[in-house]
C-alpha positions in Angstrom: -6.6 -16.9 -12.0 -8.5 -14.6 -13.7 -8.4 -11.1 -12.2 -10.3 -7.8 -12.9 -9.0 -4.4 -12.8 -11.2 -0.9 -12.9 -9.1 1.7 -13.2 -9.4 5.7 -14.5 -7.1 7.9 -14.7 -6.8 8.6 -10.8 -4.1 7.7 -8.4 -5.6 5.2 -7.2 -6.1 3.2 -10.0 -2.4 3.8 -11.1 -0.9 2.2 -7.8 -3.8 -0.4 -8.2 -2.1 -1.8 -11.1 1.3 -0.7 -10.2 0.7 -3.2 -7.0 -0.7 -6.4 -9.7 2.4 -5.7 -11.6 4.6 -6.3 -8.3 2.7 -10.1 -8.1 5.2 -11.8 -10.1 4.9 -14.9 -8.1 1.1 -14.5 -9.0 1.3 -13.3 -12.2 4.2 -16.1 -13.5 1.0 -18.8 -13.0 -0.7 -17.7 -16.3 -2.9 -15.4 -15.0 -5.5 -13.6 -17.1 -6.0 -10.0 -16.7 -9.3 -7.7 -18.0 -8.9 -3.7 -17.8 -12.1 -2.0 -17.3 -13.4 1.5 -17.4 -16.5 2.7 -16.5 -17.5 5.9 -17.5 -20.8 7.8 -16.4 -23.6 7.9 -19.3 -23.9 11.5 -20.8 -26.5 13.3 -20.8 -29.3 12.5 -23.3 -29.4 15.9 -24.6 -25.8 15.2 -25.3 -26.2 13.0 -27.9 -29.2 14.8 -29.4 -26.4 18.1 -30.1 -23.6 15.9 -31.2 -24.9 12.7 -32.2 -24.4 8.6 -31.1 -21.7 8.4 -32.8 -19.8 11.1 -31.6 -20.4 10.3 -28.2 -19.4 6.7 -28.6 -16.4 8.1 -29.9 -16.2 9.7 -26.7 -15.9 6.9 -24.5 -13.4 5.3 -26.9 -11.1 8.4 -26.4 -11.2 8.8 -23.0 -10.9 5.2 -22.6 -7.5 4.9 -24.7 -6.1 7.4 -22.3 -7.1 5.1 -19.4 -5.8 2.0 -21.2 -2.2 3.8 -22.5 -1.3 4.5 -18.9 -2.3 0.8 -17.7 -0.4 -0.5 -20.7 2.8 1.1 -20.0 3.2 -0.3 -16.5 2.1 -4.0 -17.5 3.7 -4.3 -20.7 6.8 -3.4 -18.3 6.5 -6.6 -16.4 5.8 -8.4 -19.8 1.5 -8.6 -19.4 -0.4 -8.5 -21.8 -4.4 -7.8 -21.2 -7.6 -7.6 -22.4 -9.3 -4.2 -22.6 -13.3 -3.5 -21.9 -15.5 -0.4 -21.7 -18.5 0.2 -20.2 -21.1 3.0 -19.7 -23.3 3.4 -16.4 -23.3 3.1 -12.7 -19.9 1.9 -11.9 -20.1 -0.5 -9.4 -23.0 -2.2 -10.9 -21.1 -2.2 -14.1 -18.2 -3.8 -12.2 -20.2 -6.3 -10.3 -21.5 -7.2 -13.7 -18.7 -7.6 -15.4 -16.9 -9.7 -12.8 -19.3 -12.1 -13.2 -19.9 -12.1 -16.6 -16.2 -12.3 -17.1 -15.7 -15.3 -14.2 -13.0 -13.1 -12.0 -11.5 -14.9 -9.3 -11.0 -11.5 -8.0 -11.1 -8.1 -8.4 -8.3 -4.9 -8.1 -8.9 -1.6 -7.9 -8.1 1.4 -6.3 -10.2 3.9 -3.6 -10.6 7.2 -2.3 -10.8 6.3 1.3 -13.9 8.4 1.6 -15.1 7.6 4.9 -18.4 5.8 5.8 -20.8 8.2 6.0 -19.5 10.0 3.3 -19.2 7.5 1.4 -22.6 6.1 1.9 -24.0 9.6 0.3 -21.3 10.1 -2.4 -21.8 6.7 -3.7 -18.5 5.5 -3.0 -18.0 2.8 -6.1 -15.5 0.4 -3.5 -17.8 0.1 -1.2 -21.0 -0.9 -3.5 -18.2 -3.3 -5.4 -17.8 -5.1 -1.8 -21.1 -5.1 -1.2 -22.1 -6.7 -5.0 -18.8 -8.5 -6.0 -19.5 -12.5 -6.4 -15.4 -12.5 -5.8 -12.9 -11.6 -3.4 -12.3 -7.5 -4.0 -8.7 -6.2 -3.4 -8.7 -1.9 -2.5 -5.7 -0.5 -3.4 -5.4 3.1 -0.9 -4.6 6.3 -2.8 -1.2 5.9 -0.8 1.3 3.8 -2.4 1.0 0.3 -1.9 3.4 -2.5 -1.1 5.8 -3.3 -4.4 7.7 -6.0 -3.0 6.8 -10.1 -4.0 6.6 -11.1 0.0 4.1 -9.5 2.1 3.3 -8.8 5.8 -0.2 -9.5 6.0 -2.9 -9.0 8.7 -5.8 -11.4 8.4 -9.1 -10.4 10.6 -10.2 -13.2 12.5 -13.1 -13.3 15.0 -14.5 -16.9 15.2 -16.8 -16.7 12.6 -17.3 -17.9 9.1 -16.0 -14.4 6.9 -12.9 -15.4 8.8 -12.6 -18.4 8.1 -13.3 -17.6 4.7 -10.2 -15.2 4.3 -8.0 -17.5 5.8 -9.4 -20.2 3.2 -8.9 -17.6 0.7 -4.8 -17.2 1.7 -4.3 -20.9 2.0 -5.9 -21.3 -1.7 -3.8 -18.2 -3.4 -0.6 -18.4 -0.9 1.4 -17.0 -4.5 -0.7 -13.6 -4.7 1.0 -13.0 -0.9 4.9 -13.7 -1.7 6.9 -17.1 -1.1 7.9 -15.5 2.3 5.1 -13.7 3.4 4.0 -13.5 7.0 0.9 -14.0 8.5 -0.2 -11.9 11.6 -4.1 -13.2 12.8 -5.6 -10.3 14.4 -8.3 -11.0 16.6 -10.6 -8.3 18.4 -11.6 -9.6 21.7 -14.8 -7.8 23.9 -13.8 -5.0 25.8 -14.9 -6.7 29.5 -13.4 -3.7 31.1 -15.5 -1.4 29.4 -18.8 -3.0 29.5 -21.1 -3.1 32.2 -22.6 -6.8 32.7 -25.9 -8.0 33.9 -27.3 -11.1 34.9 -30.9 -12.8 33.1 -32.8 -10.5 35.3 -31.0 -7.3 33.9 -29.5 -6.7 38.0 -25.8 -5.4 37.3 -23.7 -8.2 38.4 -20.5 -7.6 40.8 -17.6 -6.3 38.8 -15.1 -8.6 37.5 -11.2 -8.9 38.5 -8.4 -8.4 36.2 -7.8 -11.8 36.0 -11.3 -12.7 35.5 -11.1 -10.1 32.7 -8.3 -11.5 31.4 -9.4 -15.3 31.1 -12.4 -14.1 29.2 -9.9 -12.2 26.8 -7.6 -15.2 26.6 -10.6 -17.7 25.8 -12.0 -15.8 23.3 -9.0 -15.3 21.8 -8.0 -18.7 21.8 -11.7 -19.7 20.4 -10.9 -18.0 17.2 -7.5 -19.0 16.5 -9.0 -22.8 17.0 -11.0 -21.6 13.8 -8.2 -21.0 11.5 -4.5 -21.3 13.4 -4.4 -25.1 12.5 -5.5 -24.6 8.8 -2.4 -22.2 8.1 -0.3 -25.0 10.4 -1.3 -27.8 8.1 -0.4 -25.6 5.5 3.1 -25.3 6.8 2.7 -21.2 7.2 4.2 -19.5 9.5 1.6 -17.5 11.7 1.6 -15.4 14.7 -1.2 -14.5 16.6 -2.3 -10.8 17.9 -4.8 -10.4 21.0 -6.6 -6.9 20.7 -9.1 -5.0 23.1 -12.4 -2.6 21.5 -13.8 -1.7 18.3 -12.1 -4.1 15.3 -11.6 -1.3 13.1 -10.2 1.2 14.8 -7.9 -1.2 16.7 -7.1 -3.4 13.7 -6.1 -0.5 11.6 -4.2 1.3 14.7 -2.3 -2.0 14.7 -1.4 -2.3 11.0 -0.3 1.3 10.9 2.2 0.7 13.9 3.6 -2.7 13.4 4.2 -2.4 9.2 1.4 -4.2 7.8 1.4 -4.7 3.6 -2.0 -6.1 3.6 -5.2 -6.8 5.5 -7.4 -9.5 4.5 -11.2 -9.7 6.3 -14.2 -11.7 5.8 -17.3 -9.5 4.8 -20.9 -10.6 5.1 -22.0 -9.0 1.5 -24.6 -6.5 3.1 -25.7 -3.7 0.4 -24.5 0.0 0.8 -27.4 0.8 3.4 -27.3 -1.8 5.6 -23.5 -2.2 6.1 -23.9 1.7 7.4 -26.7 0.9 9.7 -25.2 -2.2 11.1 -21.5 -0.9 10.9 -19.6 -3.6 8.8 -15.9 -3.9 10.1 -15.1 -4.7 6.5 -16.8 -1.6 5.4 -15.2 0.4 8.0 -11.9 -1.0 6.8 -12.2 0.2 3.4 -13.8 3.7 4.4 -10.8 4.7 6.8 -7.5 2.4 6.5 -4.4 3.7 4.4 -3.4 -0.1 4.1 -4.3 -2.3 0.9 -7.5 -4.8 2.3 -8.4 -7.8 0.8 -12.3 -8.3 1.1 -13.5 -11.5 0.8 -17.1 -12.2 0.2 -18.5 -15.4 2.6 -21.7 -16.9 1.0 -23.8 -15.0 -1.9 -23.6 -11.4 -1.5 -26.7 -9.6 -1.2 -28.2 -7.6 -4.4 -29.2 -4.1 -3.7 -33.4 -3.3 -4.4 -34.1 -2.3 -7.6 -35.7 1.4 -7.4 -39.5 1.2 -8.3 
């Protein structure tokens, strides 16, 4: 596995890698580890005072702080990694490198600005999700889980980004621990709270509780016919978790109370913009969650518009 890790010299980053050092089960199956840092061009009238080559040695500098740090907790665990820096827009440069480099996935760690915020502040996890061509892990500003077996929450809602996490899991089980434990969390439609019409748009009689539940109950059971026997066949112990109302702010209420390590979702690869308007769960995940999340990408993510 080859695996890509951004870091600076924030938190973050530090209990990004801190967290790949803790993979031993992972990390014992050869896997190849890049370092990159991304640092913001100067300004052009920068290099006109001070010259290319001072700037350039600049970014080497700052850089070798970055890569010092890193060092010392890898070199800990006995890893040994390659070392790249580039200069520009960060999660482009990221996205690009990822590819360029053939990462299987991609580690780093976030602010946990929220959506909005995020949107305007260019948040650089959020645009990674949104161009990564791999599976992107967030590591929160919050320490993350150290230990080899995890408690992991996997989204599921019947569609295909679900069933592309749970593909992901059953085709990396070592990056999750040899005992991990699998909780699939699935958000059902809030019946209670939604008023239903018939073809005509008439509001139809209101439903009884158990008619409310049996729609709960079949949804439910409609997505855990998506993935439940995949994790069976693959002799992994799951249990499965009905929810009522929005998936984000009940899937992260859930993992907060019941001692989640990990969430993995299934993201749709909209750009920045468009997961805003249209109010990606995986997005929202990553904007407001204190727990580590595991996005994986389903089909080609979309490339953001060049500006004219």
């Amino acid at each position: 596995m080859k695996i890509l890790v951004p870091v600076d010299l924030s938190s973050g980053s530090r209990h990004a890698v801190e967290f790949l050092a803790s993979r031993k089960t992972l990390l014992g199956a050869s896997a190849s580890i890049e370092l990159l840092n991304v640092q913001t061009p100067l300004k052009h009238r920068s290099s006109i005072l001070f010259g290319q080559g001072a700037i350039d040695r600049y970014y080497e500098e700052h850089a070798e702080r970055v890569f010092t740090r890193c060092r010392q907790v890898l070199n800990s665990e006995g890893l040994f990694v390659r070392e790249s820096i580039q200069v520009g827009v960060p999660d482009q440069k990221i996205a690009e490198e990822a590819k360029r480099y053939g990462a299987d996935l991609i580690v780093m760690g976030t602010r946990g600005l929220g959506a909005l915020r995020g949107l305007f502040m260019t948040s650089v996890s959020t645009g990674v999700i949104s161009m990564a061509c791999c599976p992107v892990l967030l590591v929160k500003e919050k320490q993350g889980p150290l230990g080899d077996d995890l408690h992991v929450g996997v989204c599921v809602d019947g569609s295909s980004y679900g069933a592309a996490a749970a593909q992901y899991i059953l085709k990396h089980p070592k990056l999750f621990g040899r005992n991990a434990r699998f909780d699939l969390i699935n958000v059902v439609n809030d019946y209670r709270g939604a008023a239903l019409t018939n073809v005509t748009g008439i509001a139809m009689p209101t439903l009884s509780d158990q008619e409310i539940t049996e729609l709960e109950q079949n949804d439910f059971k409609d997505a855990m016919s998506k993935v439940q026997p995949l994790f069976e066949r693959a002799k992994l112990e799951t249990h499965g978790v009905c929810l009522v109302g929005n998936p984000a702010s009940e899937i992260t209420a859930y993992a907060e109370a019941n001692g989640i390590d990990l969430l993995v979702t299934g993201t749709h690869g909209y750009t920045r913009l468009k997961s805003a308007v249209m109010g990606s769960t995986a997005q929202t995940l990553a904007a407001h969650s204190s727990i580590p999340l595991l996005v994986v990408q389903s089909g080609k993510p979309e490339q953001p518009q060049k500006q004219p």
